[in-house]
Each structure stands twice: as C-alpha cells, then as structure tokens.
DSSP file (Angstrom, degrees, kcal/mol; ACC not computed):
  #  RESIDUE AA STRUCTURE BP1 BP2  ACC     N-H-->O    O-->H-N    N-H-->O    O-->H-N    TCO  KAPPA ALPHA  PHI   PSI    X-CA   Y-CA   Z-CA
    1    1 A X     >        0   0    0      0, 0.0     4,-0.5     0, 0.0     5,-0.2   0.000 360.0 360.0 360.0 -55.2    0.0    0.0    0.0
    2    2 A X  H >>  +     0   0    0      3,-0.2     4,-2.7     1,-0.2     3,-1.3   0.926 360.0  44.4 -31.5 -57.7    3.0    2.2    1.2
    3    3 A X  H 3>>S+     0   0    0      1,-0.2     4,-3.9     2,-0.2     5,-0.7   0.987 114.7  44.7 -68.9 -38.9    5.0    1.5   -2.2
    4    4 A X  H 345S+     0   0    0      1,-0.2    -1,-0.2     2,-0.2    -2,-0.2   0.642 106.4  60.0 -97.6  22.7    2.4    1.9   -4.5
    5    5 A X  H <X5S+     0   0    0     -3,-1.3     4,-1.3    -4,-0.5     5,-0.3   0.778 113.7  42.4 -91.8 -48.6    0.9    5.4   -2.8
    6    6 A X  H  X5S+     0   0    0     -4,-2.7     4,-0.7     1,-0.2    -2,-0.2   0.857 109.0  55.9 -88.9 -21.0    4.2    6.9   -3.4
    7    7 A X  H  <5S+     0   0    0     -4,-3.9     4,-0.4    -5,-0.4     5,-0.3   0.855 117.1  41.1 -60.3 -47.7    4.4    5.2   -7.1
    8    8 A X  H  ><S+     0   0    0     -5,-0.7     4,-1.2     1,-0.3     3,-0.3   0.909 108.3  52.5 -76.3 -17.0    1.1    7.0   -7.8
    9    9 A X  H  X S+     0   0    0     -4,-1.3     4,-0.9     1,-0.3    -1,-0.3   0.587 111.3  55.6 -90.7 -19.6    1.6   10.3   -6.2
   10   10 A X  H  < S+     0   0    0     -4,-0.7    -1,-0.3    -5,-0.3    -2,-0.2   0.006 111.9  41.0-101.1  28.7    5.1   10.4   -8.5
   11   11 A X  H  > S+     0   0    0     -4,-0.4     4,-3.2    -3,-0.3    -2,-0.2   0.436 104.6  62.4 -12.0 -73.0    3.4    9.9  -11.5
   12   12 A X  H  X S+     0   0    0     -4,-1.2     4,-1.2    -5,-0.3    -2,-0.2   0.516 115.4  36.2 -27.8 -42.3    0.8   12.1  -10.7
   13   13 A X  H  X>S+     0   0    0     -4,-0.9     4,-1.9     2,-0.2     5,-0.7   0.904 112.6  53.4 -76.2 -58.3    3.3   14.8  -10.5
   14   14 A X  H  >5S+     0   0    0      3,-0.2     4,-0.8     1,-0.2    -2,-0.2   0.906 116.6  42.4 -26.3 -73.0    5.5   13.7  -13.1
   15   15 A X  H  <5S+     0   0    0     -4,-3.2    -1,-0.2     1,-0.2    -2,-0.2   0.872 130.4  17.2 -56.0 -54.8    2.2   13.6  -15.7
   16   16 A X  H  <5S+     0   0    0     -4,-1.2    -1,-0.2     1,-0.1    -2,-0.2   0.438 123.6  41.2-112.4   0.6    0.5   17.0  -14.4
   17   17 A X  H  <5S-     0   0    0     -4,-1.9    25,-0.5    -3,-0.1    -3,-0.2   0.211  73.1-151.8-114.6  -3.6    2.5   19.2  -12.7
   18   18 A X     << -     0   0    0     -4,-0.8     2,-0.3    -5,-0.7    -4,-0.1   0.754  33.8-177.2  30.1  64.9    6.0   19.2  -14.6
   19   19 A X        -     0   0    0     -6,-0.2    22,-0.2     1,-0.1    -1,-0.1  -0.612  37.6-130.9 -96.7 153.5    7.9   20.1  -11.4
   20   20 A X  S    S+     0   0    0     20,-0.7     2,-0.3    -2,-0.3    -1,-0.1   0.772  89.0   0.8 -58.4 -45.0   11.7   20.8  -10.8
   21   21 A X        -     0   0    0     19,-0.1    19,-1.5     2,-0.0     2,-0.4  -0.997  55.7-153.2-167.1 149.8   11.9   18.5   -8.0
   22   22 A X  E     -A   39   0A   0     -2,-0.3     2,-0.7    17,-0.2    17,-0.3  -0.995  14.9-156.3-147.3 142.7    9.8   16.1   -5.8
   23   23 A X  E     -A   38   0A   0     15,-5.8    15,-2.8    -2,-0.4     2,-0.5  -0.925   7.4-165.7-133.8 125.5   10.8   15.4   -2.1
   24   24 A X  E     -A   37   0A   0     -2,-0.7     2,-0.3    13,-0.2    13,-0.2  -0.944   3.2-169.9-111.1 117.6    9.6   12.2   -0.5
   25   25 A X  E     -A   36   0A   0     11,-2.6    11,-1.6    -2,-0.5     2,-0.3  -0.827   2.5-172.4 -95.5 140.8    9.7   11.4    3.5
   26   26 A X  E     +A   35   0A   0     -2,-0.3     2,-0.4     9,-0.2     9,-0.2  -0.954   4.5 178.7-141.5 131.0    9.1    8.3    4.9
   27   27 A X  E     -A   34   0A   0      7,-2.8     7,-3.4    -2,-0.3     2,-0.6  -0.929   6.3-170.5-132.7 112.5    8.8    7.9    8.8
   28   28 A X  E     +A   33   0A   0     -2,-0.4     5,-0.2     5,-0.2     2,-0.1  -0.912  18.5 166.9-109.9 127.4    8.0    4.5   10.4
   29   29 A X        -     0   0    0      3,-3.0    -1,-0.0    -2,-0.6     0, 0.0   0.057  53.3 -76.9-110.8-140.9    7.3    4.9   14.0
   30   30 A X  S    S+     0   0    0     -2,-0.1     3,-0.0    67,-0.0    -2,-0.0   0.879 122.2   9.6 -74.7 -49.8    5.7    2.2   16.6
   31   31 A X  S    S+     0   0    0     65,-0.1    65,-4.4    66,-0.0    66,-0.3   0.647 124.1  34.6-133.9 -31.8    2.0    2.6   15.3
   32   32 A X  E     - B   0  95A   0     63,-0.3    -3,-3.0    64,-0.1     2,-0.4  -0.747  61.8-131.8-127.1 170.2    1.7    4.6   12.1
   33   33 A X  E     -AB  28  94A   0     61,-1.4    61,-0.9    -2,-0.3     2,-0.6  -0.959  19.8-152.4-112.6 104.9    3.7    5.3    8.7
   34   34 A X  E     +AB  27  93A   0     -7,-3.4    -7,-2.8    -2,-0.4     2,-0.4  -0.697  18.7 171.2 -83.6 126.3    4.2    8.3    7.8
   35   35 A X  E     +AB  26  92A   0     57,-3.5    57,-3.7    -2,-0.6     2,-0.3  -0.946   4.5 175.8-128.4 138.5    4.6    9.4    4.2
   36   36 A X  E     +AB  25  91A   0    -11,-1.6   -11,-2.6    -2,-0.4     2,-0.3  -0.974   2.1 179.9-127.3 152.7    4.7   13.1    2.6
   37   37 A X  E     +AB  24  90A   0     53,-0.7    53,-4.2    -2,-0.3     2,-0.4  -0.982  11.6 167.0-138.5 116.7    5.5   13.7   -1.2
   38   38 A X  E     +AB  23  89A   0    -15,-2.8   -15,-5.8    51,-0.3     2,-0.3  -0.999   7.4 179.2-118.1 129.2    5.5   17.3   -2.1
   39   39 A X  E     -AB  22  88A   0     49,-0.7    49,-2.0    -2,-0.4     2,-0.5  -0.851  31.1-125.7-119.9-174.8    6.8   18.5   -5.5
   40   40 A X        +     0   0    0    -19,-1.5   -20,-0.7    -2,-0.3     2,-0.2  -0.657  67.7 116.1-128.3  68.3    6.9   22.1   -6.7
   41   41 A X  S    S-     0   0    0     -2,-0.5    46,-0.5   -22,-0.2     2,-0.4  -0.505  80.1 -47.6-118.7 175.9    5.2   21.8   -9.9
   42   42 A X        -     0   0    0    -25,-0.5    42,-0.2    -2,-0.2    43,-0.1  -0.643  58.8-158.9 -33.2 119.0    1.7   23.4  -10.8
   43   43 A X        -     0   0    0     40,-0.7     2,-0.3    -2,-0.4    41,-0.2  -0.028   3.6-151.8-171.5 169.2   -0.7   22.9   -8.2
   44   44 A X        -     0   0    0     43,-0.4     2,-1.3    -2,-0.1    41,-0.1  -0.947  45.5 -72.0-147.2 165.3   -4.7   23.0   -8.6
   45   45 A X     >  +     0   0    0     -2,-0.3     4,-3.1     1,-0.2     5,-0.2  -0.657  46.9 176.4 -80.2 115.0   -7.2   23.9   -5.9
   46   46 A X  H  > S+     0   0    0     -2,-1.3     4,-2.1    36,-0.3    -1,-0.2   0.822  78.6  56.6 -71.4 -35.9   -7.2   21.1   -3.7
   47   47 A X  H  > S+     0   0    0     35,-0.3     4,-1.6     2,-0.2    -1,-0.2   0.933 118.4  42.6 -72.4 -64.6   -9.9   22.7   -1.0
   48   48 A X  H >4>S+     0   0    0      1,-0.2     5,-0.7     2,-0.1     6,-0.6   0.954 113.1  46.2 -41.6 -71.3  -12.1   23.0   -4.2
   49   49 A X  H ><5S+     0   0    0     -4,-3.1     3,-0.8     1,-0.2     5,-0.3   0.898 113.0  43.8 -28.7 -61.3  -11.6   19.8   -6.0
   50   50 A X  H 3<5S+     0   0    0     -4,-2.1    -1,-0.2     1,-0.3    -3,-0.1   0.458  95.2  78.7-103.1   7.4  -12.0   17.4   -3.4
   51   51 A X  T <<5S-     0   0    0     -4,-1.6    -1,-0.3    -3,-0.5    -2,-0.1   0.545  95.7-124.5 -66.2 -18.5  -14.9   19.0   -1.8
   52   52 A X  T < 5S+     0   0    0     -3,-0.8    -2,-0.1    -4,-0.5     3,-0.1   0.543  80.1 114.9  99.9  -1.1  -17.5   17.7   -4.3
   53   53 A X  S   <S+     0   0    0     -5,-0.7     2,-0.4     1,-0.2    -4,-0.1   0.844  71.6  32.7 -83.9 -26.6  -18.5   21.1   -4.8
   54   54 A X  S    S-     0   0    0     -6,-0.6     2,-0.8    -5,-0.3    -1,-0.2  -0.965  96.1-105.2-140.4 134.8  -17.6   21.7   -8.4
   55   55 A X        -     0   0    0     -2,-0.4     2,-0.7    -3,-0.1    -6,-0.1  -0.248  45.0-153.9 -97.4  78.6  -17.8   18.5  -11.0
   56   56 A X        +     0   0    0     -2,-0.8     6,-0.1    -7,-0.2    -1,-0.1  -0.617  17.5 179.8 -65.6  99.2  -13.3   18.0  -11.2
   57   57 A X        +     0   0    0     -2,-0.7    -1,-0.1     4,-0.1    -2,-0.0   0.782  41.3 123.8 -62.2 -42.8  -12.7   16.3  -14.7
   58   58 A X    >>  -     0   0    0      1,-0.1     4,-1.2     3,-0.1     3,-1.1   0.085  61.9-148.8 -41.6 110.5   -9.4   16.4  -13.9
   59   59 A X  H 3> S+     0   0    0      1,-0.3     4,-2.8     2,-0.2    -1,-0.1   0.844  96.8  52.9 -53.5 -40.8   -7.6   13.1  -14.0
   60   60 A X  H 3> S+     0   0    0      2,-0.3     4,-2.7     3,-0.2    -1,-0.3   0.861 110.0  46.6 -24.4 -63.9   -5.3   14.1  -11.3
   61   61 A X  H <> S+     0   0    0     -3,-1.1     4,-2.7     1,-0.2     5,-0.4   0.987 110.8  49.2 -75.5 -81.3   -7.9   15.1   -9.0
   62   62 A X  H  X S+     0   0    0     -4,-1.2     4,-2.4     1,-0.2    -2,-0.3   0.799 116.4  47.7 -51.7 -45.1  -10.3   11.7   -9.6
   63   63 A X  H  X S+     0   0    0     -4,-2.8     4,-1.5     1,-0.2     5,-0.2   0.981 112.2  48.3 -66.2 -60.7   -6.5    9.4   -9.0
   64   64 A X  H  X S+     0   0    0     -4,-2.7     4,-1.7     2,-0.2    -1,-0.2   0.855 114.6  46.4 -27.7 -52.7   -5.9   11.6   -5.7
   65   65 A X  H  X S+     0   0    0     -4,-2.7     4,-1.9     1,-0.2     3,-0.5   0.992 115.5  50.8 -54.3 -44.6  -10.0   10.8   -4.6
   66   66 A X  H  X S+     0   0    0     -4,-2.4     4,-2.0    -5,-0.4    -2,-0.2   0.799 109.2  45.6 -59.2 -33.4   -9.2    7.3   -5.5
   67   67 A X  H  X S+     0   0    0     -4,-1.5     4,-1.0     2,-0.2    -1,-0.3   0.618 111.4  49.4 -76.8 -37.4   -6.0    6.9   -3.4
   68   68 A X  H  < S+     0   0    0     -4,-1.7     4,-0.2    -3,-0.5    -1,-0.2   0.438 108.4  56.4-104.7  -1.8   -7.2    8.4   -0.3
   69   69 A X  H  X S+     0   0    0     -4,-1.9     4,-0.8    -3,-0.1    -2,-0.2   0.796 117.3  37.9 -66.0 -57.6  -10.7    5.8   -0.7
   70   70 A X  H  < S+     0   0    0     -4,-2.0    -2,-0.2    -5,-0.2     3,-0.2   0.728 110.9  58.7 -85.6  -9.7   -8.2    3.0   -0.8
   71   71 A X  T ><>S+     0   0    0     -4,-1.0     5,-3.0     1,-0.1     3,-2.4   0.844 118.2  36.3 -43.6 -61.4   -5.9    5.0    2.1
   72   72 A X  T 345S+     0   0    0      1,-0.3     3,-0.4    -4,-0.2    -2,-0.2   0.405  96.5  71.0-100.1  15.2   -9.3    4.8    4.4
   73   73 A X  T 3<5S+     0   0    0     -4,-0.8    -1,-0.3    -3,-0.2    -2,-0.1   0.383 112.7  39.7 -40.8 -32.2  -10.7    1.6    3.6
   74   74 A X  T < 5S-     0   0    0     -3,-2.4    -2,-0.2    -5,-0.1     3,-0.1   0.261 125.0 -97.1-129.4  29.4   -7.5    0.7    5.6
   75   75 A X  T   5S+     0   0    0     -3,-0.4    20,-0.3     1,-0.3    -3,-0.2   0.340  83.7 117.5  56.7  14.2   -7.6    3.3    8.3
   76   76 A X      < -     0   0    0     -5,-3.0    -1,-0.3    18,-0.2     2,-0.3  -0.154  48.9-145.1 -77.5-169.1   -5.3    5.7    6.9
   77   77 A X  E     -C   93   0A   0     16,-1.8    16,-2.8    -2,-0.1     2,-0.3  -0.946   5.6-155.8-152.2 170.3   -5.7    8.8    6.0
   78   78 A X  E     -C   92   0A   0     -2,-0.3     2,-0.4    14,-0.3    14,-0.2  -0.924  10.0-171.5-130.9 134.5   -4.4   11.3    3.1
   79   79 A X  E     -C   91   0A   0     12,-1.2    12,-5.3    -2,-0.3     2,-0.3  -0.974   8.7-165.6-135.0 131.6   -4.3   15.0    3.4
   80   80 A X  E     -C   90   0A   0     -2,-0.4     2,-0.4    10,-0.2    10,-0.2  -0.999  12.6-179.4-146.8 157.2   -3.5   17.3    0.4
   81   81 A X  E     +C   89   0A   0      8,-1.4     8,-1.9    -2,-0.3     2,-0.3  -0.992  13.3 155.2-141.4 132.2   -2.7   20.7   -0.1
   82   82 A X  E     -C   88   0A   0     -2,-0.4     2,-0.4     6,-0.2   -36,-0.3  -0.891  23.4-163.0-143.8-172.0   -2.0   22.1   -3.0
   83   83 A X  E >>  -C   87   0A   0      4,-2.2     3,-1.7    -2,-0.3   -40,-0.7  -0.996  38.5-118.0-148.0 141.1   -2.2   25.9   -4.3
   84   84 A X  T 34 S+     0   0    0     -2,-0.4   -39,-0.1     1,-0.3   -42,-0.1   0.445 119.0  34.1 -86.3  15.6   -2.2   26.3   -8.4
   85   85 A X  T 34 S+     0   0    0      2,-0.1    -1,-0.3   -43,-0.1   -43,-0.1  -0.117 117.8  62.8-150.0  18.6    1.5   28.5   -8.0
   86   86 A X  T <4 S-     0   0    0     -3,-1.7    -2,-0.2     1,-0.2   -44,-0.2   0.655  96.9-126.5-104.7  -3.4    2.5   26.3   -5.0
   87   87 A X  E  <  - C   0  83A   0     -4,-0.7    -4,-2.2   -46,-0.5     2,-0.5  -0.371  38.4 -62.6  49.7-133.8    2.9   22.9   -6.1
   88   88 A X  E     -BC  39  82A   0    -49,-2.0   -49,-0.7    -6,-0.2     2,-0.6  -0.917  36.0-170.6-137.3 127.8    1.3   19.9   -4.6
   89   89 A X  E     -BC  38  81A   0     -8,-1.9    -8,-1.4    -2,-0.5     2,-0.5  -0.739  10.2-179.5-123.4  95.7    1.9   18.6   -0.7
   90   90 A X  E     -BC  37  80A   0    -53,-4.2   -53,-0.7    -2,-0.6     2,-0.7  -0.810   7.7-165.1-105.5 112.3    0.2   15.0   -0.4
   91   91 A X  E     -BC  36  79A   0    -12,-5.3   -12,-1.2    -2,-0.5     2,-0.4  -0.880   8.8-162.8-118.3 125.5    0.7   13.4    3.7
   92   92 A X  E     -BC  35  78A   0    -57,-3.7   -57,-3.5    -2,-0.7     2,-0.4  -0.811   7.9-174.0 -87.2 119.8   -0.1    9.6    3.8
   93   93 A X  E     +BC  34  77A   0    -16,-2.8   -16,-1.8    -2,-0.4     2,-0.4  -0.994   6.5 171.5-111.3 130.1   -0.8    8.0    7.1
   94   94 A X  E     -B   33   0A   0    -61,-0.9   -61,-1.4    -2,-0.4     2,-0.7  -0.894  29.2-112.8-145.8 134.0   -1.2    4.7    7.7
   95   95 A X  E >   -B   32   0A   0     -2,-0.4     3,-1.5   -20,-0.3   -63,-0.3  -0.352  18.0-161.2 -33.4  80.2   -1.6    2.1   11.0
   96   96 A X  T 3  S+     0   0    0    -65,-4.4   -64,-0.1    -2,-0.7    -1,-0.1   0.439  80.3  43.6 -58.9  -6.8    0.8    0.0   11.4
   97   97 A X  T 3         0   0    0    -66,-0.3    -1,-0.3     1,-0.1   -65,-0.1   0.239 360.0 360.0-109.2  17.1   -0.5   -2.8   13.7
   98   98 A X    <         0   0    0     -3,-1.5    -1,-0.1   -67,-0.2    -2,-0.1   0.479 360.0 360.0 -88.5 360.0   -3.9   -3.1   11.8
C-alpha cells in the first residue's frame, strides 16, 4: 500500500504538474507510517476539488479521490494541499498494527 501510494503520487506529479523536484519522507514509527510527497510543480485547488463542490474532470484530482478511498478503507488517511502557483503537498498515514 505504502510503495504503490508513493508510485502514484510520483506519477501524478511527473504527468501533471511538470515540477523541478519532488521530495519524498518516509517515517516508520511504533503505530503509524508516515509518508509526505510534495513537488513544486503546478498545483490546482485542492480545498475545491475534493470537496465535491464543483464537477473536477481532472484526471489528477479523480486518482488523488481514489488513493485516499483505498488510504481509508484501511484506516489511513491522506491530506492534500495544494495551491495552483505552490505545487502539490500529499501526507499519507497509515496504521501499522492493523
């Protein structure tokens, strides 16, 4: 789940954001994993999108919903923040004794 959240979120950037540079953490503690992937690429509104509020074509946006459905199906969670001149900041959590 871990490998192939950060394979999709690097992609994701790679394909639609054309960024300079893309910085991945990974922190395995006692209970959770923590993962952030930020790159500094073209950014969208994330607060918009992934509220439901306006009808997101964007392929980007529908992989992101999808990834944080299969994130909490398994008691993680996903937070993104992104800004459309900030790039893209995606933080992955997931339970490690589950």
């Amino acid at each position: 789940m871990i490998f192939r959240g950060i394979q999709e979120l690097m992609a994701l950037s790679r394909d639609y954001a054309n960024p300079t540079e893309i910085t991945i953490r990974l922190d395995i503690g006692n209970t959770v994993v923590k993962i952030a992937v930020e790159d500094n690429g073209r950014g969208f509104d994330a607060e918009a999108a992934l509220s439901g509020e306006e009808n997101y074509q964007d392929p980007r946006v529908q992989s992101l919903v999808t990834l944080k459905e299969k994130f909490e199906l398994v008691r993680g969670s996903v937070s993104i923040t992104s800004g459309e001149a900030d790039g893209t900041s995606v933080r992955l959590e997931l339970p490690i004794n589950d």
